[in-house]
N, C-alpha and C positions, 0 to 999 in steps of 0.2 A: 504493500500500500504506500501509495506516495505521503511523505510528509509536510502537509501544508506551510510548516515553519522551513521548510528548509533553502538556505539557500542557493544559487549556482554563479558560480565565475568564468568563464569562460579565454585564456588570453592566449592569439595569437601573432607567436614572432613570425615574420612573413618573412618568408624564402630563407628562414634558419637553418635548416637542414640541409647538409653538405658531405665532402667527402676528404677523406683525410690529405691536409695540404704540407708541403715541405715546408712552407713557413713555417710553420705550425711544430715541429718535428715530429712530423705524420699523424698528428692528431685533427679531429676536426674542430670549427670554432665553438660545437657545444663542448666538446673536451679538453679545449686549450680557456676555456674563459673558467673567471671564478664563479662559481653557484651553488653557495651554500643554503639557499634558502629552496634552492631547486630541486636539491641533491635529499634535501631532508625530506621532502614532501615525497621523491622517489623512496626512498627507505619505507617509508610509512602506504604507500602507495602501488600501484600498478604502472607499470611500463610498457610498451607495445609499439607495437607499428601498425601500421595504418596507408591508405591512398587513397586520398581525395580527387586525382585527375583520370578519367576514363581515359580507355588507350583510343579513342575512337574523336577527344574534344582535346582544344590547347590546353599545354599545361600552364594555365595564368590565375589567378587570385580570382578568376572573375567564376573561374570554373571549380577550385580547390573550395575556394570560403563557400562555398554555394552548397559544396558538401559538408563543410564544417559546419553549417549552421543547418544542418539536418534535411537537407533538400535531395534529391537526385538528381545531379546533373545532367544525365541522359534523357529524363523527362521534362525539367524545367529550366534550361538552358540554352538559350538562344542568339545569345551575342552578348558583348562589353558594353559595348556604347548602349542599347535601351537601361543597363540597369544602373549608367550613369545620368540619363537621363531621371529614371526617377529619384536619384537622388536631389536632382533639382525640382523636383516636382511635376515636372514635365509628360503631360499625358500622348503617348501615342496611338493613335488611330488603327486600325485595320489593317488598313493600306500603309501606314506611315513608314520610314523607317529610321533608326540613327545609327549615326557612324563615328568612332572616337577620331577625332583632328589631333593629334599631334603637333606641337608646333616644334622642330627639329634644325640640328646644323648637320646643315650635307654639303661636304664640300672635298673637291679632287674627285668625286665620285665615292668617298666614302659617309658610313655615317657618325660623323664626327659626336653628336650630341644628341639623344633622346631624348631631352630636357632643353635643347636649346639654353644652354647655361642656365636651367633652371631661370628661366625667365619670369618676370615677375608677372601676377597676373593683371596691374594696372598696363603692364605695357604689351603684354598677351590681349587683350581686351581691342587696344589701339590697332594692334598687328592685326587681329580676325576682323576690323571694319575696312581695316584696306580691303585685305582678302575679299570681304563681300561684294565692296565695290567692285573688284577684277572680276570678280564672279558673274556678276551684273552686266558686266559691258562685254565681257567676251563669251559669255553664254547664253546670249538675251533670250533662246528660246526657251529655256529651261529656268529662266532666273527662278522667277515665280516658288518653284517648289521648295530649292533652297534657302536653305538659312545657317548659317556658321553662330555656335552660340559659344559665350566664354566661359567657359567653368572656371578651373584655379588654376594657376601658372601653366605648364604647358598642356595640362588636359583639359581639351575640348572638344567640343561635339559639332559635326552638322548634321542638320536635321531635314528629310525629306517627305515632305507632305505631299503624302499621292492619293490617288483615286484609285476606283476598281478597274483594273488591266491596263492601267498605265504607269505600275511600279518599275522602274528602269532596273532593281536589283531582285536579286533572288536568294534562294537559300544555298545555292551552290558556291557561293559568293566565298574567299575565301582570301585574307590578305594576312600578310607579316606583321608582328607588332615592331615595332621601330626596337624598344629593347632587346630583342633577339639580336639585332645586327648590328650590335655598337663595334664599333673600328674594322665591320668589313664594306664590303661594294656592295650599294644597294641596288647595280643592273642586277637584271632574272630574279628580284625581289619582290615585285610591282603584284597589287591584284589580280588574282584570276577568276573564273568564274561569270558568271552573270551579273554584265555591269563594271567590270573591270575593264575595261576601254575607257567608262567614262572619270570612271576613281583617277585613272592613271591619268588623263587628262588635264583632270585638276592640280593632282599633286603636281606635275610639270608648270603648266601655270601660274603655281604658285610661286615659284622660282622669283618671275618679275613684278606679281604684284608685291612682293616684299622686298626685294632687292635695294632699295632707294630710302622706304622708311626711316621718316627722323626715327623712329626708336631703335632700329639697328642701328643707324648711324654715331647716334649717343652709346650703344651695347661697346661697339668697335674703340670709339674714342675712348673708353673705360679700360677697355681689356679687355673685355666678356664675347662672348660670342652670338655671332646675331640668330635668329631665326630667320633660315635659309626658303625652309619652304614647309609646309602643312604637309600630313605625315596620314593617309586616313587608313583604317585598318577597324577592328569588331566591329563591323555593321549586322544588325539586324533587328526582328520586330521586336512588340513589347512581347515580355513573357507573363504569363500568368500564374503567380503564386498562390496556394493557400494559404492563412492567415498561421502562423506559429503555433499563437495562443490554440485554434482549433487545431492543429494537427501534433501538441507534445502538451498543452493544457497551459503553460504558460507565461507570463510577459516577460518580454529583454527590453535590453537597452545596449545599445551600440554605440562605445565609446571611439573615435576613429578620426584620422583626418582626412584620409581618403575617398571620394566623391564616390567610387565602387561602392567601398562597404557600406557607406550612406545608404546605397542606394538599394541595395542587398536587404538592409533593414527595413529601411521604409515599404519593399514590396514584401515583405514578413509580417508586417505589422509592429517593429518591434520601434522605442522611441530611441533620438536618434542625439547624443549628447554630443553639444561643441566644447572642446575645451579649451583656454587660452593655451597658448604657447605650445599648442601640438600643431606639427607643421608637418607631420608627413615626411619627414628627413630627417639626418642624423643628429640636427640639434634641436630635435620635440623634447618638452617637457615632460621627461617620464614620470618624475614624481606627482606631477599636477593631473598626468592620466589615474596615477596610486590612489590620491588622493579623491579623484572625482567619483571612480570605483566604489571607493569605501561610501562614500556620501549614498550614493545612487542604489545602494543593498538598503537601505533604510527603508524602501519604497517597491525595486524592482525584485522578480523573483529570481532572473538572469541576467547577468551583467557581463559583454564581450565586449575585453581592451584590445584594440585590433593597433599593434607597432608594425610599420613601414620601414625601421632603419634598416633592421638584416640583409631583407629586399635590398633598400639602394646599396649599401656597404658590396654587396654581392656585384652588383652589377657596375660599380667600379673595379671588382676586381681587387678591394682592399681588406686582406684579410684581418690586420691589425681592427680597424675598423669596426668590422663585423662582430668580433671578439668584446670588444670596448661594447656597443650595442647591446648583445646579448647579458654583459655583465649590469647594464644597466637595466634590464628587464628585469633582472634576477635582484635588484637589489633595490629598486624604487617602485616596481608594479610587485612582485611576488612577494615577496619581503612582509611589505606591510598588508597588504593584501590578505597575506593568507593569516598572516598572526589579527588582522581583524575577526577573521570567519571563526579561526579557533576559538577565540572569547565570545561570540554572538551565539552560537548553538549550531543545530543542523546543517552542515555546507557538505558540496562539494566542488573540486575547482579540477579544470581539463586545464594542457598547457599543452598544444598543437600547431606547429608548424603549417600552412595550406601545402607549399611542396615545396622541395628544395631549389635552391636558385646556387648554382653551381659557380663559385669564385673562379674557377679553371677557364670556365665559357661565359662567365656571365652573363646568364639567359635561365630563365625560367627553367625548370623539367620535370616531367611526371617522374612519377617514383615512390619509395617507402619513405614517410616519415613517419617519426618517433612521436608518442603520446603521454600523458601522461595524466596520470585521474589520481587523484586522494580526498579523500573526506570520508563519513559517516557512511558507513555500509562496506565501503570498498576496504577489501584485501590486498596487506599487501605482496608482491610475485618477487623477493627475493633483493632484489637491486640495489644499490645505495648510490647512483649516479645517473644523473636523467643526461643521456647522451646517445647518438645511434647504433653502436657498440651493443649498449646496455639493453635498448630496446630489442634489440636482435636478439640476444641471448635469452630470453624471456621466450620466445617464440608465441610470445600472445600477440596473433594478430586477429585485429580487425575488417573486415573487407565487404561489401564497396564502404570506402570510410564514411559515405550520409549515416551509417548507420551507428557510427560511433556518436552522434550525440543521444540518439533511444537507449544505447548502452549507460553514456552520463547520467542522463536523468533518470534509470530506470523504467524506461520506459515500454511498455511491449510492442510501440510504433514498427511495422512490416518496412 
């Protein structure tokens, strides 16, 4: 029987899980950081493995969280771009579709930046009004449907309002995320599918409607790198979620600064907390996510801290980095976190990776990640170190991972 006091924590380090690196001397960055608060909750707890990416969808956050948060990818997953879009609110039609914009530096032919130096989004904002305007004058037959809209620094969306049999895309549609290709050549990278003529049109395009902008020009004169050209990639419709609460009984909250998991949440039903000073990159305030955590169990029955840094650390390529990140997960979100839930009565708390993001390649990948459950009910399988190592040795797995959160909360959810 479920316990109505009890409560759930939910926190995922994104693209934490990796593979043992020479920096490191052959350790990985869950086994070269320090995590004492990780390592105890392992002790007292279950370890496991688990995979969140079918072998059949990309292995990206959009697809991993989708199962971490108890969904089936294979039925409720559709594309990136719609479920950033609700995270803006933004309702899609039938017909409609969205497509994530990237705002990127491609230059030599390679792709210099995924982030366009992480550009800022007052000046991402300026850059997609050029953009529409080039849009507008060099595609005048088709303006009408588009719209480029600004989310947060380089992620954004455009958006395409269609009618019945006049959607220009389809579901075959199939493009590269820009972080997959950071410092190679992005020719033979280009959409394909239905509708991929006209993607690749734009992203070309885009080249000269940005070219000239005072805000690259100011980006250049800094030092920074301009945003070269729009970048489009997860196009597709809305998806249709069932509501959380009806389908595990009930309410989250989604601590996050990424417009995905926004967005993730909001078609869950779950509520969706801003925090100061979480920015989605290496220098988020982890303590003030710790702290929001605690505040928000006061209230909610589930609470997921969704950290971004492992992700970028990865995708730099900086193992140091990574390490530092993970240590600060472990000592400003778990830490106090979980010595909250111990004094408060009934908890339990998960601490899953969506999938590893590989420092070698720096690119997202399906695969096993490591799990980990402690609290009230749960036994623990032996371990004394939450690391991938550890999880393997356990040989408790999980699989398809949607179904590790019905495991979490005890749930008999099929």
């Amino acid at each position: 029987m479920h316990d109505a006091r009890m409560k759930h924590v939910i926190i995922i380090p994104d693209g934490a899980a990796d593979a043992p690196q020479a920096a490191l001397a052959g350790r990985t960055p869950f086994q070269a950081a320090r995590t004492p608060h990780l390592d105890a909750l392992a002790a007292r707890g279950r370890v496991g493995l688990t995979n969140h990416v079918p072998d059949s969808l990309p292995p990206g956050s959009e697809v991993a969280c989708m199962s971490l948060m108890g969904y089936d990818p294979i039925v409720f997953f559709t594309g990136r771009a719609p479920l950033e879009a609700a995270a803006q609110g933004i309702g899609l039609g039938p017909h409609d579709w969205a497509v994530r914009c990237n705002l990127v530096t491609v230059r030599s032919g390679l792709m210099e930046d995924f982030t366009a130096g992480h550009v800022s989004t007052a000046e991402a904002t300026e850059l997609l009004a050029a953009a529409q305007q080039g849009f507008d004058r060099d595609f005048p037959a088709i303006a009408a449907a588009w719209k480029f809209v600004p989310g947060v620094s380089y992620r954004n969306l455009l958006l395409h309002r269609g009618a019945a049999n006049a959607t220009p895309l389809e579901s075959d549609l199939r493009a590269t995320p820009p972080h997959d290709l950071m410092d190679q050549p992005v020719a033979g990278r280009f959409p394909r599918g239905t509708g991929c003529r006209l993607l690749t049109d734009i992203m070309a395009a885009s080249g000269a409607w940005l070219a000239d902008h005072p805000v690259n020009a100011a980006r250049i004169a800094c030092g920074k790198r301009p945003a070269t050209h729009v970048w489009l990639w997860g196009a597709g419709r809305a998806p249709a979620f069932d509501p959380f609460a009806l389908r595990y009984g009930l309410s989250g909250t989604m601590i996050t600064a990424v417009d995905l998991l926004r967005g993730l949440a909001a078609l869950a039903g779950w509520k969706r907390l801003e925090v100061p000073g979480a920015t989605g990159y290496l220098d988020t305030d982890y303590a003030a996510k710790g702290r929001a955590a605690i505040a928000e169990l006061a209230t909610a029955d589930l609470v997921c801290v969704h950290v971004e840094a492992p992700d970028e650390a990865s995708h730099q390529g900086n193992a140091a980095e990574k390490v530092k990140a993970i240590e600060e997960i472990d000592a400003k979100i778990v830490g106090p976190v979980s010595a909250h839930l111990a004094a408060a009565g009934p908890h339990r708390i998960l601490v899953c990776p969506d999938h590893p993001t590989f420092l070698a390649t720096k690119t997202h990948s399906r695969g096993a990640v490591p799990f980990l459950m402690a609290g009230s009910g749960v036994a623990a399988n032996g371990q004394r170190t939450y690391d991938e190592a550890a999880a393997a040795a356990t040989q408790d797995t999980i699989l398809p991972g949607w179904r590790l959160m019905g495991e979490f909360l005890g749930s008999n959810r099929a």
